[in-house]
N, C-alpha and C positions, 0 to 999 in steps of 0.2 A: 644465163637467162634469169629472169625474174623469179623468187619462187616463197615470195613474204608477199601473205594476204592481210592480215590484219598489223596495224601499226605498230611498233616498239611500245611494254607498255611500263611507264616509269611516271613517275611525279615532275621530279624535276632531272637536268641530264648530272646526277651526282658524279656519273663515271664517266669517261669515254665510251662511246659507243663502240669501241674493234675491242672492249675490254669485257663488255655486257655479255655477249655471248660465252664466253672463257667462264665469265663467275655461275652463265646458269649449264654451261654442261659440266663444272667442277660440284655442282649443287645437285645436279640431276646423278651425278655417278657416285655422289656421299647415299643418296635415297635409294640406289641400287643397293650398294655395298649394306646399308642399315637394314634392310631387306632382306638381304640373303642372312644377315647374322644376327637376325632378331633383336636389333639394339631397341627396339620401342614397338606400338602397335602401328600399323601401316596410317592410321589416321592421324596419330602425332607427328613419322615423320615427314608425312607430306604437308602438314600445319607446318610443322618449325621449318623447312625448308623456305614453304611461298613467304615466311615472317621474315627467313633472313633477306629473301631477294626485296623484301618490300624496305628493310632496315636500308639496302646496298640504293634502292630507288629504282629498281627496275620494275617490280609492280608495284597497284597502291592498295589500297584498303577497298576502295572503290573496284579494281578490278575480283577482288574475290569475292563482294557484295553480290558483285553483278552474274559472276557463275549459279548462283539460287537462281537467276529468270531462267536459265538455258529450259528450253521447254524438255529436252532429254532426260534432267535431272530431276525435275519436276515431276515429272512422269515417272521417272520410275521408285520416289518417293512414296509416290500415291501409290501405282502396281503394287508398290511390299507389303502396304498396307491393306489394301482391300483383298488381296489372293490369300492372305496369310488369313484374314478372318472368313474370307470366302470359303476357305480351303474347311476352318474347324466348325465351320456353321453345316457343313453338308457332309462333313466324315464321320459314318458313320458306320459300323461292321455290316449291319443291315443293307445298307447301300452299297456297301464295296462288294457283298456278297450277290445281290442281283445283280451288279454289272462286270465283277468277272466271273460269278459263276462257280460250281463248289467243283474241284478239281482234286484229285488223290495223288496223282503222280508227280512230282516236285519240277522234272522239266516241263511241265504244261503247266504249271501254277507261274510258275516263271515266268515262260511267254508271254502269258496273260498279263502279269503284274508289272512286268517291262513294259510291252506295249501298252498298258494305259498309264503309267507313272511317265513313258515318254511323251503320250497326248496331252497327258495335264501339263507337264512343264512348257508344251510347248507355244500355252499364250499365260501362265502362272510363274509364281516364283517358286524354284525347282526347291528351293529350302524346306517350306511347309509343305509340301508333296511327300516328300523323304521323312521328317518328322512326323507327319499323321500317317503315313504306311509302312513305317519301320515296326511298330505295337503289333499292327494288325498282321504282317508276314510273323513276325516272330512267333504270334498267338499259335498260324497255322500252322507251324510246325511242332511245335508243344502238343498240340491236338494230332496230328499225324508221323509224328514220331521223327519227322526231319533234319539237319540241320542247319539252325539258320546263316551259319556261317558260309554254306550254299549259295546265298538267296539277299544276301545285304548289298554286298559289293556292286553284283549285278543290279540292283535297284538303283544304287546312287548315282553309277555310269548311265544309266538308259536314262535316267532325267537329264544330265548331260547332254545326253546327243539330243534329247526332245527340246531342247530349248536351242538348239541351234536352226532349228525348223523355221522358227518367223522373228522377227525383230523385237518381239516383246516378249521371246521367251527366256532370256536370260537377260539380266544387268550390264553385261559383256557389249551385247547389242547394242542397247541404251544409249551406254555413256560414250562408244566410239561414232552413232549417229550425234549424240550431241559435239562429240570435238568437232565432225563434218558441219554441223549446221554454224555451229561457232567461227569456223574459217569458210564462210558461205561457199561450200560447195556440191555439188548435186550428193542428194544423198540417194543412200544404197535405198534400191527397191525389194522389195516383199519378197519375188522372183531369184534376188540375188543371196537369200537364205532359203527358199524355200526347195528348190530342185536339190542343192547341197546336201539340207539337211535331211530333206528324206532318204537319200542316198546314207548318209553315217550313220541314220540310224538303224534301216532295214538290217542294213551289213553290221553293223555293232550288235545288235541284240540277236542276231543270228547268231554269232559268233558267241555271246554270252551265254545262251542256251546249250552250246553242243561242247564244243574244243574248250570256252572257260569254263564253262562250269566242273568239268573233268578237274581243271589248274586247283579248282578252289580247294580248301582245306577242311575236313569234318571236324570242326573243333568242338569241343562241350561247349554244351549250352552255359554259358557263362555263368546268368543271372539264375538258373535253377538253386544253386546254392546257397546263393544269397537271399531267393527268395523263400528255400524249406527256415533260416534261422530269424529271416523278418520278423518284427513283433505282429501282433494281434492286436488290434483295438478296439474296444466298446464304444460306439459313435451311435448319439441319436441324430437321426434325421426325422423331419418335420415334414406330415405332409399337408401340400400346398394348395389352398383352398379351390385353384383351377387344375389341382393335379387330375390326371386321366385314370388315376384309381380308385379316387372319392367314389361311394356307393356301391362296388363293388366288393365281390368275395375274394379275399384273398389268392385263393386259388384259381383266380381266372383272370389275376394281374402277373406282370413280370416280376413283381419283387422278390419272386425265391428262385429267379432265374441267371442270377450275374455270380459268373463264378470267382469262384475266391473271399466270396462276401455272404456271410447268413445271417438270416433273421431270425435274434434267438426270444425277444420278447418286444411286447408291446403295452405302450405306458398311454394310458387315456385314463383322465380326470384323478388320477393319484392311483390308478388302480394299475399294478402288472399282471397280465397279461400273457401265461406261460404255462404249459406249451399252448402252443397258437392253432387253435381250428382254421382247419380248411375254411369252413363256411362264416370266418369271422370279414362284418364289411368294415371299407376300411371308411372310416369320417377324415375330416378336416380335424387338424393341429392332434392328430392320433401323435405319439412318439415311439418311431419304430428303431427297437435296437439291433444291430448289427453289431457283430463280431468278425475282424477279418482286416489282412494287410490294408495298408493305410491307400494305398494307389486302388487297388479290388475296389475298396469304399467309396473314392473316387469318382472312378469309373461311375460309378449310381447316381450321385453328387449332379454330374454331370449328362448324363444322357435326361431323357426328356419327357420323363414321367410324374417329373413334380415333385419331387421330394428335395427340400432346402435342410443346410447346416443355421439351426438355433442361431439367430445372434450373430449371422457370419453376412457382415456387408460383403456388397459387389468388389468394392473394389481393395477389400483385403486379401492378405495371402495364409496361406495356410502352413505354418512351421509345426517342425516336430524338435520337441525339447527334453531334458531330462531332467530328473531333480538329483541334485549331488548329496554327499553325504554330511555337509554340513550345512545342506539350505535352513534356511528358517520354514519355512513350508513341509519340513516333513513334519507330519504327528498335524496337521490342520487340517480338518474336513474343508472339501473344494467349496460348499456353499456357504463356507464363514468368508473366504478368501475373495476379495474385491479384485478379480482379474484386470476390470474394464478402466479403473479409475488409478489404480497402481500399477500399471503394464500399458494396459491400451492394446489386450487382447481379450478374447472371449475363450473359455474351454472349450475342445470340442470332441473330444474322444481320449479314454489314456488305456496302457498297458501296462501290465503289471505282471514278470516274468514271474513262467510257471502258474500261476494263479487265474481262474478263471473271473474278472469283475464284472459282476453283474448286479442289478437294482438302480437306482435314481443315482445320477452323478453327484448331485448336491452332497449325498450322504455319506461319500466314501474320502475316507482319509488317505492323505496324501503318504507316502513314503517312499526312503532314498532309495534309487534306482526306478523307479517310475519315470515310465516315457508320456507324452502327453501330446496331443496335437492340439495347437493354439490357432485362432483366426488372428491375427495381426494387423493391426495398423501401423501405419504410417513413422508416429510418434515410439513406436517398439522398436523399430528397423532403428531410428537416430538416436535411440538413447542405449542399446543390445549389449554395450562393453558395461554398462554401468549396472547392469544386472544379474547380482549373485546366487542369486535362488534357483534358478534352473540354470542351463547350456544351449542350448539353440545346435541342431543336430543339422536340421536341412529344412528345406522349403518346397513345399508340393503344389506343384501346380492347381489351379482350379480354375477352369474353362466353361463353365456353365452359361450354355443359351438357352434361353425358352423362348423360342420361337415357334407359332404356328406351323403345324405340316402342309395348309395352306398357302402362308404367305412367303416358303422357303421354296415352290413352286413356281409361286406367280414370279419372282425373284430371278428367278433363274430363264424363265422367259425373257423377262424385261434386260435378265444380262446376255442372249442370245441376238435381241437385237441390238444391241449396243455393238458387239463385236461384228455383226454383219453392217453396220452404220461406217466402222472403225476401217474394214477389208476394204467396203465401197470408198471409200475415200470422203465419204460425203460429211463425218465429222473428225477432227483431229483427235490424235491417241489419249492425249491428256483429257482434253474433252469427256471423253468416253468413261476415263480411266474416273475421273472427278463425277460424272454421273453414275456410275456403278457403286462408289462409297456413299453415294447420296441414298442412293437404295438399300446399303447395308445400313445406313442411321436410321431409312423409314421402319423396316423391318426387324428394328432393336436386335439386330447381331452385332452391333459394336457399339458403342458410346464417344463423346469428344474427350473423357476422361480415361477412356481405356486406349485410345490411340494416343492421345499424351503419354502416357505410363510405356507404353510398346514399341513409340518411335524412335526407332535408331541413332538418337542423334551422331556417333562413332561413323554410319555410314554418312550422313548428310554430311560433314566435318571431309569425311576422306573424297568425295565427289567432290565438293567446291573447292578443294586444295589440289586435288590431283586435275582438274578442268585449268584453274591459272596456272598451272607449273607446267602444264602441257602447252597452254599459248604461251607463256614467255620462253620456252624452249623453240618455237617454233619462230617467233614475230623478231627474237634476236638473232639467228639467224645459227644458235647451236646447236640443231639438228640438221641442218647442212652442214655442221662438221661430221659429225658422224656419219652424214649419208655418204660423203664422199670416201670416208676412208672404207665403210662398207661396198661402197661400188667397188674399190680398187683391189678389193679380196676379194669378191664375187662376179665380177664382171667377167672376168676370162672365164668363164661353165655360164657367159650368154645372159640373156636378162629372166629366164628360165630360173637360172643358177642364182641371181639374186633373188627372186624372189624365193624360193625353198629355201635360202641363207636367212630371209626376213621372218619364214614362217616355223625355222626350227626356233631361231633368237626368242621368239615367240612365246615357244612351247617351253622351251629352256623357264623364263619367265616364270610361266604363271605354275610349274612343278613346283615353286619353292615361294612364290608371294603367291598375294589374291590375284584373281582376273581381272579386277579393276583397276590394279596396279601395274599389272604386266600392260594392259592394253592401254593406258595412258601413256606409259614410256615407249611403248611400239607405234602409236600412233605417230608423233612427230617423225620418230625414221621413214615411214611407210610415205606419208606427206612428201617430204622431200625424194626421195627417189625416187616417186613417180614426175615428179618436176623435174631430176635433174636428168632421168632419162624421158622423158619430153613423151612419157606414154601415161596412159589412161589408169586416174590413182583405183577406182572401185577396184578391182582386181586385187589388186595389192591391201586396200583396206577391208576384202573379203579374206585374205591370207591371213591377218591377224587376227580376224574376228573368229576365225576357229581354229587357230592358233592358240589364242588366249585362251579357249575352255576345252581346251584340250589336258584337263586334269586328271589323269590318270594315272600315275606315275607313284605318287605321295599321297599322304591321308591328310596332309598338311595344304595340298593343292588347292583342296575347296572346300568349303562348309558342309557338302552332305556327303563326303568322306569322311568326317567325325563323326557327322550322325551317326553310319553304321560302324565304327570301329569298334565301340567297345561293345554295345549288343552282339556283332559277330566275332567277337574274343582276337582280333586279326592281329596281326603283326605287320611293320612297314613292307618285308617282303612281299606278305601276299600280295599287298596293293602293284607291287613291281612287278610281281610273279602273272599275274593276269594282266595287270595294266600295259607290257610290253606288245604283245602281239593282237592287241586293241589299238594301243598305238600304230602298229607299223600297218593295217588296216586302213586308220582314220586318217594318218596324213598320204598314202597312197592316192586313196578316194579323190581327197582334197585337192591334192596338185593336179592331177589328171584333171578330174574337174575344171579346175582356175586356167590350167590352161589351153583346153580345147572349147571351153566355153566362150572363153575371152576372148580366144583368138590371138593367144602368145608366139604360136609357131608359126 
């Protein structure tokens, strides 16, 4: 029977057509094998793969052009982008604390923190969910004596299953509707994720609360250690002429409220400032000094009371450096030293072990073993090998919005209706997806310069390679080899037995590659076996769709398995140690599922 929908796709015919298919399943089982053995990053070798089929003439340059229109990829493009800034524009402890609620008991903080880490993944990208509430679990348990090695793993699993809930909650989703929309065939309905997924995840996060969380392991707190021998740094921040502290008394502002970070003086019109009254108000361009790890400082930097780093544009980053023992820079006061025009960085705080530095930054001389945090550009980053005067240690984040608590409201309405717009059917995903970043530009939570700087190009790269390697696997006709020798292993345990053969391959998969990768190579088998056994493919392409993020296994399986590895001190076992009887759980569910739903038997 028939079962090539889209055309062979090649330039010109350089090979024999009965040959085409031989060179793309020899190509297709090199990118397995490069995969399991980490010969490159998953986006190279699905690039050098589609280059060699296009060298051989079986695709062209124009076929991988054309994977950017797939509206799937497109969309989920966009999704990374606006969930990721969505996510850091509204996280906030304050927030998290009003809506889970202040809880003492570790299994109830749990519950709470799974089920809404599963509800946001499950129309967001599960990645910044996990990276903006990995800080805030750890915090609470520092603060309650817990450990987080408790409380990590279970977080990154229940994003997991929350994004199996609708079509837009994982990338998994995405790009196996795009291979369906690309071989025009009915695509999966909302229904066809949604009864599923609340099913793995009631039972998944149950299960992580009672029987795993027992599995997990009390490890020390990792990062305590690291953080009693952290440096200290003296950092002024400037407050901001629309700061919400202006005219008031110090003591009736947050600024001696962020832990880990104090205000030990205050620099207005050459005058210090010390010790600091209560009843001092605080003006515009005041210079308040802070002493306290560089992240604590941060933290202030960043929350939403106005207080900016001197001299530190938007869109620089913040390095921490040291001065070695034969810089030229030791024994030179910082305000002789032209950071801005010989670097193409600004100072912005230093430390100096043992020693408490205090007074005007200008006036203090530099010396070796002095740590120093720099605002950086651009020009720093490309020239870094050629400079012997410091070392460059690490690079700190800075995420600073100043966004109205108004227009972060009205925002979040206007993204309520988009998504009930999106459910009704009345506007398309991408649509929605593309009017939701419109509102992050109105509402200055992101810029076109900070989404250039942010966007992934590695993923865009592994979509448009892994979308044409997936149709020419399919359109030559070499995943009908495969299916067939799959039926003739599978078929006797029934079309039952195929498909649980389709859906462990699956899981096999994406334990040891990405989910993007696993479900591009499952995809073409899933296609053909429902053609070649002349039965209905949804089923089969819901088999793989959670299949694929069935990442449980490995820390290696998915991206917010890293996130929590090293904050919860974990070893690969534990992930196998909990992750087994999660598994045997989740594909239970699922078959059962697929096939009484479907109507398999």
């Amino acid at each position: 029977m028939p079962y090539l929908l889209l055309p062979i796709l090649r330039i010109d015919h350089y090979l024999p057509i009965a040959l085409e298919k031989w060179i793309v399943l020899f190509a297709v089982i090199v990118v397995v094998i490069s995969l399991l053995r980490e010969w490159g990053k998953p986006s190279t070798i699905f690039f050098i793969s589609v280059v060699s089929l296009m060298v051989c003439g079986i695709v062209s340059a124009e076929n991988l052009l054309a994977s950017m229109s797939n509206p799937s990829i497109a969309t989920i493009i966009v999704l990374v982008i606006v969930t990721t800034h969505l996510y850091h524009t509204f996280n906030t402890e304050e927030t998290l604390n009003s809506i889970i609620g202040k809880s003492k008991d570790p299994k109830l903080f749990l519950l709470k923190i799974t089920t809404f880490a599963a509800f946001l993944s499950s129309f967001t990208n599960n990645t910044p969910v996990v990276a903006g509430l990995t800080p805030y679990v750890y915090n609470w348990c520092k603060k309650m004596g817990a450990h987080p090695s408790k409380l990590l793993i279970p977080l990154s699993f229940s994003t997991i299953l929350g994004g199996m809930i609708t079509l837009i909650g994982t990338s998994t989703n995405l790009v196996l509707n795009g291979f369906i929309e690309t071989n025009k065939l009915p695509s999966l309905a909302y229904t066809d994720f949604l009864y599923l997924g609340l099913l793995v995840t009631f039972f998944g996060i149950l299960y992580l609360v009672t029987f795993g969380y027992n599995l997990l392991p009390e490890n020390k707190e990792v990062f305590d250690d690291a953080k009693a021998i952290a440096p200290e740094y003296l950092m002024a921040l400037e407050v901001h002429r629309s700061s919400r502290t202006v005219g008031k008394k110090i003591v009736n502002t947050k600024i001696r409220d962020f832990e880990g970070a104090y205000l030990i003086e205050v620099h207005r019109n050459g005058e210090v400032i010390t010790p600091i009254p209560d009843e001092l108000i605080i003006r515009p361009k005041d210079q308040l000094m802070f002493m306290g790890q560089s992240e604590n400082i941060m933290v202030i930097v960043n929350s939403d009371i106005g207080l900016d780093l001197p001299n530190h544009e938007d869109d620089s980053k913040i390095v921490e450096a040291v001065i070695p023992a034969n810089s030229a820079l030791s024994g030179k006061k910082l305000g002789k030293i032209n950071f801005k025009e010989t670097y193409d960085v600004e100072l912005v705080a230093i430390h100096r072990n043992g020693q408490k530095v205090t007074g005007e930054l200008e006036k203090i001389s530099l010396q070796a073993g002095d740590m120093l945090l720099l605002s950086a550009g651009d020009t720093f980053f490309s020239n870094i090998s050629l400079y012997k005067e410091f070392y460059v240690l690490s690079t700190i984040e800075n995420n600073k919005l100043i966004i109205k608590e108004s227009h972060k409201w009205l925002y979040l309405g206007f993204l309520g209706v988009l998504i009930f717009l999106v459910a009704s059917s009345i506007i398309e995903l991408l649509s929605g997806a593309i009017f939701a970043l419109a509102g992050l530009l109105l509402i200055k939570a992101t810029t076109f310069d900070t989404i250039n700087k942010q966007l992934d190009l590695d993923l865009v790269v592994l979509l448009m390679s892994a979308l044409t390697l997936g149709e020419a696997f399919i359109s030559t006709g070499a995943s009908h080899i495969v299916s067939t020798f799959f039926i003739k292993v599978f078929l006797p345990f029934g079309v039952i037995g195929v498909l649980i053969g389709l859906f462990l391959v699956t899981i096999l998969l994406t334990s040891f590659v990405t989910n993007v990768a696993a479900i591009s190579i499952a995809f073409p088998i899933a296609y053909s076996l429902s053609q070649l056994l002349e039965l209905p493919s949804t089923p089969f392409f819901v088999a793989i769709a959670f299949g694929a993020s069935a990442a449980f296994l490995t820390p290696v399986s998915y991206q917010t398995n890293w996130i929590v590895y090293g904050p919860g001190g974990y070893r690969t076992k534990d992930f196998m140690k909990i992750g087994l009887p999660l598994m045997g759980i989740y594909c239970t569910i699922c078959i059962l599922f697929i096939i009484f739903y479907y109507d398999l038997v």
